[in-house]
Backbone as CSV, one residue per row, in Angstrom:
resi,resn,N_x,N_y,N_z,CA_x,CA_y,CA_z,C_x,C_y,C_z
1,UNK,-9.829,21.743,28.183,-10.043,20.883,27.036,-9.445,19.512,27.344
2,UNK,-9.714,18.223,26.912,-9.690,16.987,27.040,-8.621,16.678,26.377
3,UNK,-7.896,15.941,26.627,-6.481,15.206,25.723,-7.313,14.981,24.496
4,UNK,-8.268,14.223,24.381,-8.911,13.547,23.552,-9.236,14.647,22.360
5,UNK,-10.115,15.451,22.549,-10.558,16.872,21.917,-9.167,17.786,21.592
6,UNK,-8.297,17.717,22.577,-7.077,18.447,22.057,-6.147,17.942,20.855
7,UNK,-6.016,16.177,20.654,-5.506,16.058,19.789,-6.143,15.715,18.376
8,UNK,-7.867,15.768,18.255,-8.624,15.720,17.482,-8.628,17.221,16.528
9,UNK,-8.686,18.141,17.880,-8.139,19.718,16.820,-7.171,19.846,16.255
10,UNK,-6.069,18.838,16.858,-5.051,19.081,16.499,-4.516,18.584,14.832
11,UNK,-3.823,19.432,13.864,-4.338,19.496,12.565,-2.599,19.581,11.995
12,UNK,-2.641,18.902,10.783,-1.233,20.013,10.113,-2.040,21.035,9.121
13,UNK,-1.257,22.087,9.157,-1.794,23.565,8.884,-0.647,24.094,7.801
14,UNK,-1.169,23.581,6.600,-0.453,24.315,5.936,-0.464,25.573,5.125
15,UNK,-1.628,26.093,5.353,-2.363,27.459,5.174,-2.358,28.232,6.422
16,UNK,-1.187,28.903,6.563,-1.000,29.885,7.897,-0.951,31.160,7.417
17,UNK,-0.727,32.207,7.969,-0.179,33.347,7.565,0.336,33.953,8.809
18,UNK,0.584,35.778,9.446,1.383,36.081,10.023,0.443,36.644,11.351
19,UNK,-0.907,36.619,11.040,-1.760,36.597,11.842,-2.327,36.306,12.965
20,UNK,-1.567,35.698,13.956,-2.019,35.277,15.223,-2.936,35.843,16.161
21,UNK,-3.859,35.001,16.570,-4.929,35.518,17.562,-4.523,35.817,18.499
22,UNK,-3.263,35.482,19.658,-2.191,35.720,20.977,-1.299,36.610,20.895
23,UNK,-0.959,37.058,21.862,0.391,37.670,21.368,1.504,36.474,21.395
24,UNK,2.732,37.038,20.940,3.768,36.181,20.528,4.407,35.843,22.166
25,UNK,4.266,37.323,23.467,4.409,36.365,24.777,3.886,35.515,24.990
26,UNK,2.392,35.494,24.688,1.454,33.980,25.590,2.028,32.956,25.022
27,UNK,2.194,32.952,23.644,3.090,31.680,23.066,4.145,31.715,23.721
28,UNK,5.136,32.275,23.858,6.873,32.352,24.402,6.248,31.835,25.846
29,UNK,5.171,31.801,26.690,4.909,31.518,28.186,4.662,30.381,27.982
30,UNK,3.667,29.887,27.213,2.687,28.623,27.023,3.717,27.767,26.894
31,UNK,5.256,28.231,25.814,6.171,27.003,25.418,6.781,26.072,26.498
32,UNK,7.344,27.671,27.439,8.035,27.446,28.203,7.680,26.311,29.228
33,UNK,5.876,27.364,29.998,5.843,26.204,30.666,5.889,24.916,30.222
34,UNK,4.887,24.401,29.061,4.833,22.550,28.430,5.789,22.106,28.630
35,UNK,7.579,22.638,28.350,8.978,22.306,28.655,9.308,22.091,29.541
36,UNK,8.374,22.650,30.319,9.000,22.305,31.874,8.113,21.361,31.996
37,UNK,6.674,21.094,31.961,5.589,19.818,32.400,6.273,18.765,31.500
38,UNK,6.787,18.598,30.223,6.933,17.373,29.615,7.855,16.471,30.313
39,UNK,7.794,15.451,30.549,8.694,14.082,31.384,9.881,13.757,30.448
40,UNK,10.713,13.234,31.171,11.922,12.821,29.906,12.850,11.924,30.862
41,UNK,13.151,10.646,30.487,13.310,9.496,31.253,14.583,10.361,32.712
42,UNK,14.424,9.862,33.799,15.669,9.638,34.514,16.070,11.772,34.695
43,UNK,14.285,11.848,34.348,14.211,13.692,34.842,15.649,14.435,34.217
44,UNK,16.357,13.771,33.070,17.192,14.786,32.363,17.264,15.585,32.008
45,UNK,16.072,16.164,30.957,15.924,17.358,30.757,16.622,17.729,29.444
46,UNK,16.484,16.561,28.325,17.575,17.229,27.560,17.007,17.580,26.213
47,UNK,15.771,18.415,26.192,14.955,18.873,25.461,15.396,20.261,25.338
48,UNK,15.343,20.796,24.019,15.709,22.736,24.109,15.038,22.887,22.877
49,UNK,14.560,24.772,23.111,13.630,25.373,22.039,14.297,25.893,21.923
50,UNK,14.908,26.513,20.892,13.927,27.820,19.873,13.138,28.413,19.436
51,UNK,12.976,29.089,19.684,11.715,30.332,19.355,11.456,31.357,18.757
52,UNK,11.263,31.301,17.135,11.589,32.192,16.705,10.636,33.059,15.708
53,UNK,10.278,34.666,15.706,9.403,34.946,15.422,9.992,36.166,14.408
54,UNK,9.165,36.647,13.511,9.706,38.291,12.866,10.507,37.787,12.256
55,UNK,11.682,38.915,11.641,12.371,39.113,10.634,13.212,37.316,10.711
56,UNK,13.707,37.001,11.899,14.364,35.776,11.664,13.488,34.803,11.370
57,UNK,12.508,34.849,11.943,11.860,33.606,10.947,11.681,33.574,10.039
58,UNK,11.582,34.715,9.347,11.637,34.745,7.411,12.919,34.080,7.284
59,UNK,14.002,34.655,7.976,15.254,34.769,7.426,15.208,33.315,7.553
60,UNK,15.061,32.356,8.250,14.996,31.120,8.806,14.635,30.132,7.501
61,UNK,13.431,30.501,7.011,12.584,30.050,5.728,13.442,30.250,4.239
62,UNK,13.720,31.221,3.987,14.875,32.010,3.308,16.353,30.820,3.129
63,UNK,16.603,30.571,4.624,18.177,30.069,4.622,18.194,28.638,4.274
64,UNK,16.840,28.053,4.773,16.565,26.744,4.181,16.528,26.236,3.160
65,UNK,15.784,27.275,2.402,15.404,27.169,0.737,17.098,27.430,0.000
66,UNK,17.941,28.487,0.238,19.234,28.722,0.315,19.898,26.716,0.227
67,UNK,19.630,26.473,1.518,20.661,25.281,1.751,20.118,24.356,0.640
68,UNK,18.876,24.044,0.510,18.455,22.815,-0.412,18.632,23.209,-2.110
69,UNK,19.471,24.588,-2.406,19.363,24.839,-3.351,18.365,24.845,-4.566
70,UNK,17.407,25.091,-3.935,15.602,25.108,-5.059,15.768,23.276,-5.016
71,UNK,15.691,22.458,-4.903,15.654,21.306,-4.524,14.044,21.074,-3.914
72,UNK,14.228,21.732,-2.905,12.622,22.104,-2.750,11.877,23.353,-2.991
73,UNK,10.830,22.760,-3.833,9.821,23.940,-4.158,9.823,25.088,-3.441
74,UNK,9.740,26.196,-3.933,10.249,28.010,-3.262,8.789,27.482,-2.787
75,UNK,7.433,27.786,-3.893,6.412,27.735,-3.011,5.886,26.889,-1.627
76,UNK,6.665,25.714,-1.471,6.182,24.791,-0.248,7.006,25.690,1.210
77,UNK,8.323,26.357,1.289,9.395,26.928,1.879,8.582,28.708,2.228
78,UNK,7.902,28.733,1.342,6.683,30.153,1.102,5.845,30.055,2.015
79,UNK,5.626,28.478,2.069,4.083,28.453,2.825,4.618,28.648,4.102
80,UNK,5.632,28.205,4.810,6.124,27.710,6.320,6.327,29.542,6.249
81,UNK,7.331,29.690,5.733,7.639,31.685,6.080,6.190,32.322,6.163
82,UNK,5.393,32.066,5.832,4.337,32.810,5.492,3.768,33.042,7.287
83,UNK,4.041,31.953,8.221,3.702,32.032,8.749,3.900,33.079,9.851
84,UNK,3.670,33.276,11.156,4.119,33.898,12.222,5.474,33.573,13.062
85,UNK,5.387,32.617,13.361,7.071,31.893,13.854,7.136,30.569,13.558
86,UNK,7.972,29.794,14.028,8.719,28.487,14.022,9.132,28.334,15.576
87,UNK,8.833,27.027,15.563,9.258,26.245,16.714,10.579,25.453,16.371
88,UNK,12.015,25.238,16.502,12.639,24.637,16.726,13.084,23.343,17.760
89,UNK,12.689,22.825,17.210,12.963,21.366,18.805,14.547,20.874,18.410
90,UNK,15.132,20.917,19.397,16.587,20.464,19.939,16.371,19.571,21.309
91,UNK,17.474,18.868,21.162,18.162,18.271,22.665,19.319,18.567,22.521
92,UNK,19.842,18.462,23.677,21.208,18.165,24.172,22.231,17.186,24.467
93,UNK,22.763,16.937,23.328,23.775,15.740,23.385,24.628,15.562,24.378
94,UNK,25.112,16.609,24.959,26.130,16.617,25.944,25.043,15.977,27.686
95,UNK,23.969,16.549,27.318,22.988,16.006,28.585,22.622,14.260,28.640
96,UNK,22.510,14.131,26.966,22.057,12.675,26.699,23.872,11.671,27.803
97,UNK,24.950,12.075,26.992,26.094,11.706,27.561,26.503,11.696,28.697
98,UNK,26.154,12.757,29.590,26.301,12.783,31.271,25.418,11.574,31.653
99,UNK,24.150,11.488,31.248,23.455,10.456,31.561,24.075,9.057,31.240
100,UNK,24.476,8.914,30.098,24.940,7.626,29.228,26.633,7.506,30.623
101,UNK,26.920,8.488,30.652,28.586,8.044,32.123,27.945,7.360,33.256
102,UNK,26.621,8.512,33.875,26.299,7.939,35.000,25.653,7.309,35.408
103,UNK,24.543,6.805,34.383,23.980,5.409,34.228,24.383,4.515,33.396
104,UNK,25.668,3.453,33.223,25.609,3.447,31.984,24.923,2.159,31.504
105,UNK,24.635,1.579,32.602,23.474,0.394,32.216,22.377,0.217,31.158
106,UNK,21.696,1.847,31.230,20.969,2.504,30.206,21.719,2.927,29.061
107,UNK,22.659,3.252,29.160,23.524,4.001,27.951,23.129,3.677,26.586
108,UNK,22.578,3.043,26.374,22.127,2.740,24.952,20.713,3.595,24.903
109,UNK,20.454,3.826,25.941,18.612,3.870,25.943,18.537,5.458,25.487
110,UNK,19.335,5.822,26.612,19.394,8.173,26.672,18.862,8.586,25.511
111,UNK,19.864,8.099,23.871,19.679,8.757,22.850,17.976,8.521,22.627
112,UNK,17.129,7.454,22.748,16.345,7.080,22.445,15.565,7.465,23.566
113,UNK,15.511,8.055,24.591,14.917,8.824,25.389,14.732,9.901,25.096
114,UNK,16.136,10.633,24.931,15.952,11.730,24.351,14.837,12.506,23.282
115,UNK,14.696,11.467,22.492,13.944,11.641,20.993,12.852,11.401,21.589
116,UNK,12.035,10.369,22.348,10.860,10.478,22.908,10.852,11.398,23.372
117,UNK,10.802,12.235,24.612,10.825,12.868,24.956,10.390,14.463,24.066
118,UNK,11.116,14.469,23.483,11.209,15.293,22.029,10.125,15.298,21.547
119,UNK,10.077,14.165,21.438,8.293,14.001,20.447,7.266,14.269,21.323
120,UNK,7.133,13.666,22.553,6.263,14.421,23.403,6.175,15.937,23.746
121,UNK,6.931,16.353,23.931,7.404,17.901,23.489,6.541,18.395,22.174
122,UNK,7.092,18.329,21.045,6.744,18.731,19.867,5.130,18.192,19.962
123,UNK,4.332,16.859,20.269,2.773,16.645,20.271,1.922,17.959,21.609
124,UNK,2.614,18.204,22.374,2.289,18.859,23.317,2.021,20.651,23.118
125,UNK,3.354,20.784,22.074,3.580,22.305,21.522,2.427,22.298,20.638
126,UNK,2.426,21.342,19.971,1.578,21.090,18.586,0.162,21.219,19.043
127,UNK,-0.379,20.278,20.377,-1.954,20.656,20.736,-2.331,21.783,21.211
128,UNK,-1.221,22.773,22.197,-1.234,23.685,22.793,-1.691,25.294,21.539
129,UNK,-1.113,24.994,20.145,-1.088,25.733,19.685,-2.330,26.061,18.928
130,UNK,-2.536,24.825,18.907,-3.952,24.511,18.224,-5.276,24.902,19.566
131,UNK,-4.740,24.901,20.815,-6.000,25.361,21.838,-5.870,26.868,21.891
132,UNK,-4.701,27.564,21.154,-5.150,28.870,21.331,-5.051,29.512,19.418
133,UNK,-5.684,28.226,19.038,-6.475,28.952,17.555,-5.278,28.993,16.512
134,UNK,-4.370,28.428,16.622,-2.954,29.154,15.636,-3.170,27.947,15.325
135,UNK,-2.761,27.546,13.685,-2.439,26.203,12.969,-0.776,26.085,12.869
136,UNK,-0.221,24.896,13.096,0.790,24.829,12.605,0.938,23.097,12.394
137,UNK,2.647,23.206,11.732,2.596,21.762,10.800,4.537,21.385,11.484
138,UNK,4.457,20.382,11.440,5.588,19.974,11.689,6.747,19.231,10.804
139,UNK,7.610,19.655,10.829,9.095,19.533,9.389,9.747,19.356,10.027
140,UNK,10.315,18.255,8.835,11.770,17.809,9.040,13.152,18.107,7.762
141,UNK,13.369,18.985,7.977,14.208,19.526,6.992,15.609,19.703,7.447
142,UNK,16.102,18.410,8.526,17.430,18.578,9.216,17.544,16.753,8.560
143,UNK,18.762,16.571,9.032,19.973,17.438,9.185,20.700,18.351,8.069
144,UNK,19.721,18.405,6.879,21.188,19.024,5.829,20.665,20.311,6.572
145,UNK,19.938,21.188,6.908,19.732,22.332,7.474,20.724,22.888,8.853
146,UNK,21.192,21.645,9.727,21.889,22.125,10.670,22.774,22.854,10.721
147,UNK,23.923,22.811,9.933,24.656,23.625,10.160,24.332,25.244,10.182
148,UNK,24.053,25.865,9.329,22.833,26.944,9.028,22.298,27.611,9.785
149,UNK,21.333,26.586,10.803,20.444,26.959,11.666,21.283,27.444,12.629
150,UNK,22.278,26.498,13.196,22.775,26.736,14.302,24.037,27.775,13.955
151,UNK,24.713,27.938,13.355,25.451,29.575,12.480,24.240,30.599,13.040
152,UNK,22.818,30.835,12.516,22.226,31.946,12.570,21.582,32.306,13.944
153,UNK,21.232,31.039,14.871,20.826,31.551,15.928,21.988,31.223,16.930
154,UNK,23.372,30.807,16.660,24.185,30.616,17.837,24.211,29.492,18.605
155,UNK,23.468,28.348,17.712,22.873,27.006,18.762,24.129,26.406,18.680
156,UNK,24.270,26.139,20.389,25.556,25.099,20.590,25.967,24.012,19.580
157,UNK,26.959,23.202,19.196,27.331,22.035,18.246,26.611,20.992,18.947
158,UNK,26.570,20.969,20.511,25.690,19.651,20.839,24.633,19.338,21.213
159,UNK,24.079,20.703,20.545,22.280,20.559,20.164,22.203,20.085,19.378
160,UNK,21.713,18.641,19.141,21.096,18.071,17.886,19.467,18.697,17.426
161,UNK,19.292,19.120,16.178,18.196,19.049,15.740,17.276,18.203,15.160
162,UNK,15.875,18.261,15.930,14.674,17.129,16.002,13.681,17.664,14.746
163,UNK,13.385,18.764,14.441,12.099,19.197,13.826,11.821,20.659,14.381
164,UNK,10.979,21.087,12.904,10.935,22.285,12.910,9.273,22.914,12.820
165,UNK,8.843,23.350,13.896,7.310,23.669,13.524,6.958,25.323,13.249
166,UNK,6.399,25.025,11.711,6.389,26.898,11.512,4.633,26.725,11.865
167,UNK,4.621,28.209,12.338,2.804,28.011,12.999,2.500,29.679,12.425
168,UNK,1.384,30.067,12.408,0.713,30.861,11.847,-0.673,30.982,12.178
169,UNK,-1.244,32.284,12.121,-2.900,32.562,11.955,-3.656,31.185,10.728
170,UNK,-4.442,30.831,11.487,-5.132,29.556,10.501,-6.272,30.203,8.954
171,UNK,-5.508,30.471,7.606,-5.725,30.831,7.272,-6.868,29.855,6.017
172,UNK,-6.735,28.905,6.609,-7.835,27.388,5.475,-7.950,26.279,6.265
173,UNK,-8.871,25.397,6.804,-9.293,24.578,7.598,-8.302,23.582,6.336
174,UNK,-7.478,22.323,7.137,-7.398,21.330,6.236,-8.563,20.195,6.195
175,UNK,-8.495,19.647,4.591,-9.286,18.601,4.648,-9.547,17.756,5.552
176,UNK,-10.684,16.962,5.908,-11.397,15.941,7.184,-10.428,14.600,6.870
177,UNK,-9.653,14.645,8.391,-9.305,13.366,8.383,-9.797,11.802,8.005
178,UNK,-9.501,11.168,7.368,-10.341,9.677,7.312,-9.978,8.924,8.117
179,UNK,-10.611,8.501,8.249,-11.007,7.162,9.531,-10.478,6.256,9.486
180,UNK,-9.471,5.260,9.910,-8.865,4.444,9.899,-9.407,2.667,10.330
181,UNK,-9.239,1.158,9.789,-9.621,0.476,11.079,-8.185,0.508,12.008
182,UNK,-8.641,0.944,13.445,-7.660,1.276,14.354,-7.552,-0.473,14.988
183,UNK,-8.181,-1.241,14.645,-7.741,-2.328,15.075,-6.794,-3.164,14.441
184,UNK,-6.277,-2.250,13.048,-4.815,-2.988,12.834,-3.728,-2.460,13.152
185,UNK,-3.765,-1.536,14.311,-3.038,-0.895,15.293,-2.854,-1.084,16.419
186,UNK,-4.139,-1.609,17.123,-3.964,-1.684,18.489,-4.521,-2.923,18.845
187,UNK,-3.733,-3.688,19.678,-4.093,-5.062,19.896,-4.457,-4.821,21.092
188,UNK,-5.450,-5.624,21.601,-5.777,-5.659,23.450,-5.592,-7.321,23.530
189,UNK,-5.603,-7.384,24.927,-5.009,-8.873,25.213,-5.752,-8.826,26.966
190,UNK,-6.503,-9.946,26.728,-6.951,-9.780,28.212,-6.747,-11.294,28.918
């Protein structure tokens, strides 16, 4: 499939359920490898998953709704659990910092590498999931969630958390994107 076609399928899905067309290895393989293909300035590497499927990902959905104290709608927190798993995107602060000592010319840049990086990550997880038929949507329900998260799965203190993608069997096509003019976006200059 074409970059182009891959990120055209690519959808937020907020009608999932627990249904997946893969098994939950081909996903756990598919992640892994993209983690390893995604670039991240100065080959650091300071991207980390979570992966989490079954009873903890309820519990996951559950602990969130918990932290925001009904703050946010049970039903919107319903829809993400409903699904099959969650993607967790982390980096590594302590990786961003080795970098920031031993380059430190860049030292301002790492953190902001980092997060690119990240995001390329998370667009990459996001098309991948969508080429093997699963919808999912991407959240940001950190930082008041961190502490929490990282209590229940054991995540180091200097994993910062980026975003959270719950994915699921595609259980409702979302509405047709509209069309934008993309030329108050993109300038060319020749």
């Amino acid at each position: 499939m074409s970059i182009i076609k891959s990120l055209t399928n690519r959808r937020t899905y907020y009608n999932i359920d627990k249904n997946i067309p893969v098994s939950e290895k081909e996903i756990e393989e598919k992640i892994k490898e993209i983690t390893e293909l995604v670039p991240d300035a100065f080959n650091m590497k300071s991207a980390r998953i979570v992966l989490v499927f079954g009873e903890k990902h309820d519990q996951l959905w559950d602990e969130i709704y918990n932290v925001f104290g009904g703050k946010v709608p049970r039903e919107k927190i319903d829809s993400f659990k409903a699904g099959a798993g969650t993607v967790l995107f982390l980096y590594d602060q302590e990786t961003v910092k080795a970098m920031q000592e031993r380059f430190s010319t860049y030292a301002d840049n790492f953190p902001v590498w980092a997060e690119q990086a990240n995001g390329m990550l998370q667009i990459s997880v996001w098309s991948m999931l969508r080429e093997l038929n699963v919808g999912a949507s991407l959240q940001h329900y950190n930082p008041v969630i961190d502490a929490k998260v990282k209590e229940i799965f054991a995540i180091p203190e200097n994993y910062k958390i980026a975003a959270q993608m719950p994915f699921g069997g595609i259980v409702k096509e979302p509405d047709k994107k509209e069309r934008e003019d993309i030329d108050k976006r993109v300038t060319v200059v020749r």
